[in-house]
N, C-alpha and C positions, 0 to 999 in steps of 0.2 A: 504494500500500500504506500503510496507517494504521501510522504510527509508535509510537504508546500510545495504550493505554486504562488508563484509571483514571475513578476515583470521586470526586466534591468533594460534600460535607456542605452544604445551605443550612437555613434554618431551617426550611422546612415541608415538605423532603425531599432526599434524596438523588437528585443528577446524575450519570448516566454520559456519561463525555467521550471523543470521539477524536478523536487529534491527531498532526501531520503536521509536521515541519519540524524545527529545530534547537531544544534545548530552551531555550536563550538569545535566541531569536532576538523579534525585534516582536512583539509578542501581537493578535492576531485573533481574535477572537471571533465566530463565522460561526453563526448561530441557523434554522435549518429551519421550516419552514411546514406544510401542510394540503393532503394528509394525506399526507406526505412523515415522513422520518428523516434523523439526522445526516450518513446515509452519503449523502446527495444533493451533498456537498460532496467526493465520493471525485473527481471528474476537474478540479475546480479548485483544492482545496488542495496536491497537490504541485505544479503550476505556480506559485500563491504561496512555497512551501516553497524553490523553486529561487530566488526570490528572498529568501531571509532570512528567510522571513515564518514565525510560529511559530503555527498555522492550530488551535485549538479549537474543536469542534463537539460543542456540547450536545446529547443530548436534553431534548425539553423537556419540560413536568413535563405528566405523563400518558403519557409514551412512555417504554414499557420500554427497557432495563432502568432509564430512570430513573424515580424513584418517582412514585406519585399522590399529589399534596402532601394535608397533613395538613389543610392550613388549607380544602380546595375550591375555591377560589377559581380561575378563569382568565378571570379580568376583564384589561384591556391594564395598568391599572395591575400588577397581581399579576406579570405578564411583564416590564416594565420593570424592578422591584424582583428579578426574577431576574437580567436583565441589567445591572442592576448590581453587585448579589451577585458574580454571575460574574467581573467583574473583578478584586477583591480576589480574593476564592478562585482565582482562576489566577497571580496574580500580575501583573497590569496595573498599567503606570505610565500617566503622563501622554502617551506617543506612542502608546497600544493604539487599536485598530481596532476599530470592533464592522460587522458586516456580516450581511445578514436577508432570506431571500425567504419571500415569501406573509405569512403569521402573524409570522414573523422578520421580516419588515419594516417591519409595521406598528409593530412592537415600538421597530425600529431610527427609525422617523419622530419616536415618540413619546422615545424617549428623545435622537435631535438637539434636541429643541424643548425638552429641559429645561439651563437654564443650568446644573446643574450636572453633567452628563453628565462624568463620568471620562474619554470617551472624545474624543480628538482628532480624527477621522476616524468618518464614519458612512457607509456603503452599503446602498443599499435595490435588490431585486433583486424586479422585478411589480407592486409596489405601491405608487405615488409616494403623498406625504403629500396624505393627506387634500384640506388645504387649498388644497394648489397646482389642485386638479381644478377649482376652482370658475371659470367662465364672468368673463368682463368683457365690457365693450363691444365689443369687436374680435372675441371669439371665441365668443360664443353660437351659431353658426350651426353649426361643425365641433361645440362641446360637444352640442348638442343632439342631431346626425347619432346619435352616440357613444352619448348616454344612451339613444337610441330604441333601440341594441343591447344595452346592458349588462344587461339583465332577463333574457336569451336566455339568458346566461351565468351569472349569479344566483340560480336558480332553487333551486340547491342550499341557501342559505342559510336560505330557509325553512322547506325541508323537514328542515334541523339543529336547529329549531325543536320540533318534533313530540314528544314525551317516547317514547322508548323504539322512536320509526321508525327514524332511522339505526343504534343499538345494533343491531335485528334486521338489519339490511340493508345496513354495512358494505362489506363486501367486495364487492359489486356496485354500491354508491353509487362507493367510491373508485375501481375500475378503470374507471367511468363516465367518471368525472372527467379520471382521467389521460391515458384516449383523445380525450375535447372539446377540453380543454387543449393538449395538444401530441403533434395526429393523427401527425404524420411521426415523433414518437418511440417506440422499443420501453422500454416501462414493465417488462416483465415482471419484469428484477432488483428493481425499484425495489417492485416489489409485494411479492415475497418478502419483502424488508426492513420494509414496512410492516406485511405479516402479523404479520412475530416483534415487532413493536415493538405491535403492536395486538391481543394475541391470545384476549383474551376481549371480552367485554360492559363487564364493569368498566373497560375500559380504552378501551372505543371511545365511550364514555358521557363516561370524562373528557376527552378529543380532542376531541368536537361540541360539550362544556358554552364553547370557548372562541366557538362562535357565541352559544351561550343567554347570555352573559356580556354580550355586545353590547347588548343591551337597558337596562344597569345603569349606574351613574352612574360605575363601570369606565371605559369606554371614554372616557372625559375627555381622560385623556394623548393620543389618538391624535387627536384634534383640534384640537392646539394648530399654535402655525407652529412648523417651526426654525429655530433658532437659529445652531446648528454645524456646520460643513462639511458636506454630504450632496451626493454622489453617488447620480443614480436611474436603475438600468439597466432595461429592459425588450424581450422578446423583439416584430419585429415582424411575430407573427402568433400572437402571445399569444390564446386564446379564453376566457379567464378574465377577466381584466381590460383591456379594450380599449384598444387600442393610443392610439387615438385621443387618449382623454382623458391618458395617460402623454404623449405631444407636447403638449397643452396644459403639462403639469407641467413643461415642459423636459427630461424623460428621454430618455438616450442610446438610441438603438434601437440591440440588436443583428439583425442580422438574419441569417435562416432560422433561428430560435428562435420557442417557443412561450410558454408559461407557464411551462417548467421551462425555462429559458436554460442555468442553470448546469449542466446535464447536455446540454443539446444543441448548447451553443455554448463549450465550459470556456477554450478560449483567449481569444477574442476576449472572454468576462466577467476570464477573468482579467487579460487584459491593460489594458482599462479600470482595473480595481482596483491594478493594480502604480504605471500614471501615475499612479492621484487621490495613493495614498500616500505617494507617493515624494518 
C-alpha cells in the first residue's frame, strides 16, 4: 500500500510522487520505464520500506498525472536533469539512492557516469550501461550470439519512430510488448495503470517522443562510462533486452524474471538492492 502521494514542482512541470516507507527514512529514488508507471514499484518498495528505506516513485514527465513538461524535451539529458531535480525537491542528502528500470535506467546509467551525481548509490534494473555491452577480445563470440537476437526484440523502436503510428496504436503496441517481455507475467493491472497514466494521444505522443529523442545529440549522457557505484540487475529471460549481453555487463541475473523483474521477482530484486545499500 502507497504511503503518500503528493506533488513536487520542477521547472518545466509538475511531478506526481508515491511513496512508501518512513518519512525520515534513506531516500530512494526509484524512476519507471516504457511503457510502465510509478506503481510498477508497488511489490518492491515496501520490502525496501521494511528496511528503513524511504522509497519515491516518480512519474515521469509525460505520464499522468505528472505533467507534459513545458520545455518538450525527453532527450536522456532532459531525464537526468529530472533526476537530479528530484533529489533536492524530495529532500536527498548525500547517502540517497537513485534506482531505474527500462527508460529509469538508462537514466540511472547516465547519471552514475556523471561525477557529480548527488546520489551515492545507483541501480539499474534491464538495462546495463550502455558501455559495458561493448565486445572485447575474449567475448565477441557470446556478444555476437546476443546481437544476432537483439533486432527480434527491437523492433519496436522503430516503429516509435513513425510520426503519429504508435499515438494511433498505443494500446495494442504496449500490451504487445508487455506479453514478448515477460510471457509468464499477468500484465493486466499493470495495463490499467498505464491506461490512466497514458490516456489520450497527447500523452502517448509524449511517452514514444523519448524514442524520437534518441536520435539527438540528447542521448550523450547515456553513453558515457560510470563513475559511481552501480549495481545492474536483470531478469534471466528478459525478451526485451537480452540476457546475454547484460552477462557481458556483469549484471546480477535474477532468475524466473522477464523484463519487468521488479514485479515478477520483488524479493529477490529487492533483496539484491537492500545488500548493495546497506
Amino acid at each position: 500500500m502507497v504511503t503518500r502521494r503528493y506533488d513536487v514542482q520542477l521547472p518545466s512541470h509538475t511531478v506526481h510522487v508515491l511513496e512508501w516507507g518512513p518519512a525520515d527514512g534513506r531516500l530512494v529514488v526509484a524512476l519507471h520505464g516504457f511503457p510502465d508507471t510509478a506503481a510498477t514499484w508497488r511489490r518492491v518498495a515496501p520490502l525496501l520500506a521494511e528496511g528503513g528505506l524511504r522509497v519515491a516513485a516518480p512519474f515521469l514527465r509525460g505520464y499522468a498525472p505528472s505533467g507534459i513538461p513545458a520545455d518538450g524535451d525527453y532527450s536522456v539529458r532532459a531525464l537526468v536533469g529530472d533526476a537530479v531535480a528530484l533529489h533536492d525537491a524530495l529532500g536527498g542528502d548525500t547517502d540517497s539512492v537513485l534506482v531505474g528500470h527500462d527508460w529509469g535506467a538508462i537514466t540511472t546509467n547516465a547519471v552514475a557516469a556523471d561525477p557529480a551525481s548527488p546520489y551515492a548509490r545507483h541501480v539499474s534494473l534491464a538495462v546495463p550501461p550502455f558501455t559495458a555491452m561493448n565486445p572485447s577480445r575474449s567475448t565477441w563470440r557470446p556478444w555476437l550470439a546476443a546481437m544476432v537476437r537483439q533486432p527480434f526484440h527491437s523492433w519496436y523502436i522503430a516503429a516509435n519512430q513513425v510520426p503519429g503510428l504508435s499515438e494511433r496504436t498505443f494500446d495494442r503496441l504496449t500490451t504487445r510488448l508487455w506479453r514478448s517481455w515477460s510471457p509468464a507475467y499477468d500484465a493486466r493491472e499493470d495495463l490499467d495503470l498505464l491506461r490512466a497514466a497514458v490516456p489520450d494521444r497527447a500523452h502517448a505522443r509524449a511517452v514514444v517522443s523519448y524514442y524520437r529523442a534518441m536520435l539527438g545529440s540528447g542521448i550523450a549522457p547515456a553513453l558515457a562510462e560510470p563513475v559511481h557505484p552501480l549495481l545492474v540487475l536483470h531478469g534471466d529471460g528478459d525478451r526485451c533486452m537480452e540476457p546475454g549481453l547484460a552477462r557481458l555487463a556483469g549484471a546480477t541475473e535474477i532468475a524466473g524474471a522477464g523484463h519487468f523483474l521488479q514485479l515478477e521477482q520483488p524479493g529477490a530484486v529487492a533483496a539484491e538492492v537492500l545488500a548493495f545499500v546497506s
